[in-house]
N, C-alpha and C positions, 0 to 999 in steps of 0.2 A: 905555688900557693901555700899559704900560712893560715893555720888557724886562731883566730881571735878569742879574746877573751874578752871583760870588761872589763881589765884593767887595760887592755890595749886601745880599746875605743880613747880613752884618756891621749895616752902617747898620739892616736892619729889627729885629735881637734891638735893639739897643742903643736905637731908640726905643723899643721895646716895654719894657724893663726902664726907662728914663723915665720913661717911662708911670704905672709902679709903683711910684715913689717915692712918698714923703709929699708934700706940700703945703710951702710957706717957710710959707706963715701957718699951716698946722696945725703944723707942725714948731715955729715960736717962740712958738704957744699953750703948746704941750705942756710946752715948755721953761721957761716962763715959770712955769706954774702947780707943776714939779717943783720947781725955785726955792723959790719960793713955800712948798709944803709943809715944803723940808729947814728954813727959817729960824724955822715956826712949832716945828715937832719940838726944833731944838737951837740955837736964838738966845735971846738975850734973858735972861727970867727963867722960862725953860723948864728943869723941872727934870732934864731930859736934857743940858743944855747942860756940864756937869761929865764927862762922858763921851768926852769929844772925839769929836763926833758929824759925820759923815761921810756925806754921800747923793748915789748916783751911778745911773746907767742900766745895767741888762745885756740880754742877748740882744739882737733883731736891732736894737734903738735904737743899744746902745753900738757891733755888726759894722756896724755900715751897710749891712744888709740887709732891713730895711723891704720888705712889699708894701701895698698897697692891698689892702684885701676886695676879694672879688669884688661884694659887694652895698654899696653905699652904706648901707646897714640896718646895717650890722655893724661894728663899732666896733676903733678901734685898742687894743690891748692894751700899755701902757706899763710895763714891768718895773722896778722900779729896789729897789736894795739899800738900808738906813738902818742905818751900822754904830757901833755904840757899843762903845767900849774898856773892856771889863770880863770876869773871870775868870771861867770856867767855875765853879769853886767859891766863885763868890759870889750868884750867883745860878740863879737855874733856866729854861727852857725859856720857860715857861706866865707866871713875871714878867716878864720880857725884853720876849714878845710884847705884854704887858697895858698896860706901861710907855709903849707907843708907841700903844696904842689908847684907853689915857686921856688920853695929850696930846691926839691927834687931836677926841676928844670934847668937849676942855676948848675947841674953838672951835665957835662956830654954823654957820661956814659947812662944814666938815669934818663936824661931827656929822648935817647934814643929806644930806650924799652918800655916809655911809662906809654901806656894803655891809655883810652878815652876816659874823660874820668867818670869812676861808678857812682851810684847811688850816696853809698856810703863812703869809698874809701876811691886811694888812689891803687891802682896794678899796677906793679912792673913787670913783663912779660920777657924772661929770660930767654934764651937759645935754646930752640930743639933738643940739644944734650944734656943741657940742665933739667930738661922732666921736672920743671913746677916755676909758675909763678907765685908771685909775693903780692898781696892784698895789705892795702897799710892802712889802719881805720886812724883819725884823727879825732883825739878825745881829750878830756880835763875832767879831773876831779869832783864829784859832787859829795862833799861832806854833807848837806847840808840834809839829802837824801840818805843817806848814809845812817844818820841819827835818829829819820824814822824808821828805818828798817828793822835799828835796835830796837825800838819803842813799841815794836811787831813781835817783838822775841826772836829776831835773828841775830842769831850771835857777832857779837863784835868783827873777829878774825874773817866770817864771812861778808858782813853788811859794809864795813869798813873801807872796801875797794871798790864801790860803786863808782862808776864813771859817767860823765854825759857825752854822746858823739854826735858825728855830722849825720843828716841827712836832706838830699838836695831836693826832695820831692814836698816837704815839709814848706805849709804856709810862714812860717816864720824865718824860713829860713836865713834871710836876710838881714831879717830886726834882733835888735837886744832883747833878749826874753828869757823868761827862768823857764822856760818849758823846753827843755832836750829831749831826745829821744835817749833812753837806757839802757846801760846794761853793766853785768859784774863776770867779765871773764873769769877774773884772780879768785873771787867768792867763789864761783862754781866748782873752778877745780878745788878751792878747799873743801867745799861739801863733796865732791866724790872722791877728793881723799883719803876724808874721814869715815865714807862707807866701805873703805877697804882698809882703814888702816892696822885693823889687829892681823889678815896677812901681810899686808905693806911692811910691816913691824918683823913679822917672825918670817920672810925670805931674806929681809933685810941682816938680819942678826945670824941664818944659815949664813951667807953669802960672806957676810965680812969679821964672823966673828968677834975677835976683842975690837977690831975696828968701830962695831957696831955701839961701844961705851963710849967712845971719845967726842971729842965736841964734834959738834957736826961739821964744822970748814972743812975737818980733817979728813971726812971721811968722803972716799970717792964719790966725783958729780955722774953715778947715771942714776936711770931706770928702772926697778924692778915690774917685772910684768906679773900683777895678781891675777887670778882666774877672775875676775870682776872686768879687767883689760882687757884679757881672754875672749872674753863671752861678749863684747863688746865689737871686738874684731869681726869672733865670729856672723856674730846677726848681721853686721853691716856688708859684712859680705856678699848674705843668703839675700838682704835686703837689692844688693845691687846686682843680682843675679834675677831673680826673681823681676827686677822693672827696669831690665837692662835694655827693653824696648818701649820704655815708657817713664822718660823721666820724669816727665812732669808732676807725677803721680807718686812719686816714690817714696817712702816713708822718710821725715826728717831724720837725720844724725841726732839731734838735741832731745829728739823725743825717746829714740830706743836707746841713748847713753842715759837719759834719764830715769826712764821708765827701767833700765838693767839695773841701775845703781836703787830705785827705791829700792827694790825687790831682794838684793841680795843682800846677804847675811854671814859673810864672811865664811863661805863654804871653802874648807881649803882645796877637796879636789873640786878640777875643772869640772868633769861629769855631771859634780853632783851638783854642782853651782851652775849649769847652764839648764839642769833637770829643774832647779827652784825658779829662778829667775825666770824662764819662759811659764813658767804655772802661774807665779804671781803678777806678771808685768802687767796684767790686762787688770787686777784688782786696783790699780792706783789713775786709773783712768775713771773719776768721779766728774760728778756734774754740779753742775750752780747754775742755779736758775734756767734749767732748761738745755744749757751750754754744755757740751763734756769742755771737761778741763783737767792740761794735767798742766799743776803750778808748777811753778820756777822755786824750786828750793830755797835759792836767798832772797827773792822778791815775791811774796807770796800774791800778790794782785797781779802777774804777769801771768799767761798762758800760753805753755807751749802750745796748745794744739790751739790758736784762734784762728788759725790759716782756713781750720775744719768749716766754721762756719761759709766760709766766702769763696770755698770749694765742696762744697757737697759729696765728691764722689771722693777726696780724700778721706775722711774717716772711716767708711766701711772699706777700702783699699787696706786702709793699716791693720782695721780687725781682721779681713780673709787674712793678709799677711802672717799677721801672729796665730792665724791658726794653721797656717801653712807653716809657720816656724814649727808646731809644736808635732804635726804629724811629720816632717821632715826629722826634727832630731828623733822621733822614734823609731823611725826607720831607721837611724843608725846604729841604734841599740841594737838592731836586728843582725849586726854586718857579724856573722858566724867563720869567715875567711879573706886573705883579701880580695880573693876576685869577686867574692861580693860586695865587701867594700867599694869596687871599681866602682860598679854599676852603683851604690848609693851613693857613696863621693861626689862622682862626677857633677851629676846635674846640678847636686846642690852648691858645691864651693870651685866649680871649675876642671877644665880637664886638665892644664899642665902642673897647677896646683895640690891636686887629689891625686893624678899618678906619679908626681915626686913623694909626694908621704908615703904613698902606697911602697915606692921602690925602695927607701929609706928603713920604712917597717919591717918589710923582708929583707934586706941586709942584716936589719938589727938581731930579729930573729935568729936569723943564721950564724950570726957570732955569739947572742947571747950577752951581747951587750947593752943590754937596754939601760938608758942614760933620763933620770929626770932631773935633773940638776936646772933651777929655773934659768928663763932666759934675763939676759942684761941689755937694756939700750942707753946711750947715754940721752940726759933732757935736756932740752932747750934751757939754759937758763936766762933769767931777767938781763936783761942789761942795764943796769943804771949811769947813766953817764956823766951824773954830776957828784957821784962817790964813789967808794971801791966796789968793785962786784961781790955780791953775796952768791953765797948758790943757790940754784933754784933746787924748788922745795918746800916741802909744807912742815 
């Protein structure tokens, strides 16, 4: 048994969100195989490749906020956009989509793992040992939206990468029409970029030093993980813990990555930034017209939470939640040793997760080598396949 202090509570989120990272070899499987996909889609003598064809990672791949399932059984969910340059009124919806699930088909080893096709995208559902399928959404460019976003006051760098994609459920699906369904993966992560970038900035400049001057190609393609990533991790953890027998019900990803990044404020320790971030989150949960609504940072007329209206028992679900987030972390405040630790840990972030920190912590203890050196992951970068690759990065 070890006694805690508050600077140790720090050390124990920060293994625990560790903890929850991917894997380096599942992380360069995944990567390797996306690869892999965007060159058969739009290389070669692929009849996409005339389209200037574009394939990159969204949600928590591209945020670098990744958890681990809870169950080894359950599979990494790998997002990624396949953007082709071509005008809404040349083609339709339901071609667009087909375009990309005949290329897929036209290989054996594709055709043998693509999944039924979804809503929106096509799955390829890899091998038991690869622990994650790949989701391809099929999309093109809407500049045109794009310009009114600016005309809204969203900034260029974010309104700029609006995209329009398929959806099969959609009355038009079939016809030529300017009405897509939307979205701006690339905007978003610039907007939560930008709300961590003064630490994004100063782990970046620890880490690589004079590195940290030179142009950017030069300077190594990973990851830095801010306490904004952190705190990210950690909620969606407690989130999937918490309605681990109730998914249906379960707080969105999109709302608590949101609702973390309003609220933070470049707090550089973890503690302090998950102390703020849980007080504030529930302040940016405003209403119009009757509605709660929490906007989409680059498209201000979208709503994360519209789901609430047309489930009713989702909204106060999320509110009990965030107040169960907020009496849970102060329980942890409380952990005075680890084997109290044990007993608060556990329930909230898991048992083999919470008694490896735990046995880590008292190692550390015991040598006296306590290490905070941030953690590194490398990121998915863009792949462009009709020029040299850039690194990914904001």
């Amino acid at each position: 048994m070890v006694r805690i202090q508050r600077t140790d509570i720090g050390y124990l989120l920060d293994e625990i969100a560790q903890s929850l990272d991917i894997s380096n070899s599942l992380f360069e499987d995944a990567e390797k195989k996306y690869r892999a996909v965007g060159s058969w889609l739009g290389e070669g003598n692929s009849p996409l490749a005339t389209f200037s064809p574009e394939i990159y990672p969204q949600g928590s791949f591209l945020l670098g906020t990744v958890i681990k399932p809870i169950s080894d059984k359950d599979e990494y969910d790998i997002d990624l956009v396949f953007r082709l340059v071509v005008s809404k009124d040349q083609i339709t919806p339901k071609k667009l989509k087909h375009l990309v699930g005949d290329r897929l088909k036209a290989n054996d080893v594709y055709l043998r793992i693509l999944d039924e096709e979804g809503r929106r995208c096509w799955t390829l559902k890899y091998a038991d040992n690869a622990q994650f399928h790949m989701d391809i959404l099929p999309a093109i460019p809407d500049e045109y939206f794009s310009g009114i976003l600016q005309k809204q006051g969203v900034p260029s760098n974010f309104a700029g990468t609006s995209i329009d994609v398929t959806d099969n459920t959609k009355a038009n699906y079939s016809m030529i029409s300017m009405d897509w369904p939307r979205c701006n993966p690339k905007g978003f992560a610039a907007w939560f970029q930008s709300r961590m970038l003064i630490q994004y900035n100063e782990l970046r400049k620890h880490i690589f030093g004079e590195a940290y001057k030179a142009e950017i190609e030069k300077v190594p393609n990973y990851r830095i993980k801010t306490p904004l990533q952190r705190c990210v991790q950690l909620l969606k953890r407690h989130r999937d813990i918490v309605f681990e027998n109730d998914q249906e019900n379960r707080p969105a990803s999109i709302l608590i990555t949101t609702l973390a990044a309003y609220a933070y404020e470049n707090e550089a320790d973890l503690v302090d930034a998950m102390i703020n971030i849980i007080d504030r989150m529930p302040s940016f949960i405003t209403e119009r017209n009757g509605v709660s609504w929490v906007p989409n940072p680059v498209d201000p007329s979208e709503n994360f939470a519209d789901r609430w209206a047309d489930h009713p028992g989702r909204e106060p679900n999320f509110k009990n939640w965030l107040r169960k987030v907020k009496s849970d972390f102060n329980r942890i405040l409380t952990c005075y040793d680890s084997d109290s630790a044990g007993k608060i840990l556990v329930p909230i972030f898991g048992e083999r997760i919470s008694r490896s920190t735990i046995t880590k912590f008292e190692e550390a203890a015991q040598s006296r080598s306590f290490n905070s050196i941030p953690t590194l992951q490398k990121a998915p970068p863009v792949v462009n396949i009709t020029r040299p690759n850039k690194p990914w990065g904001f």
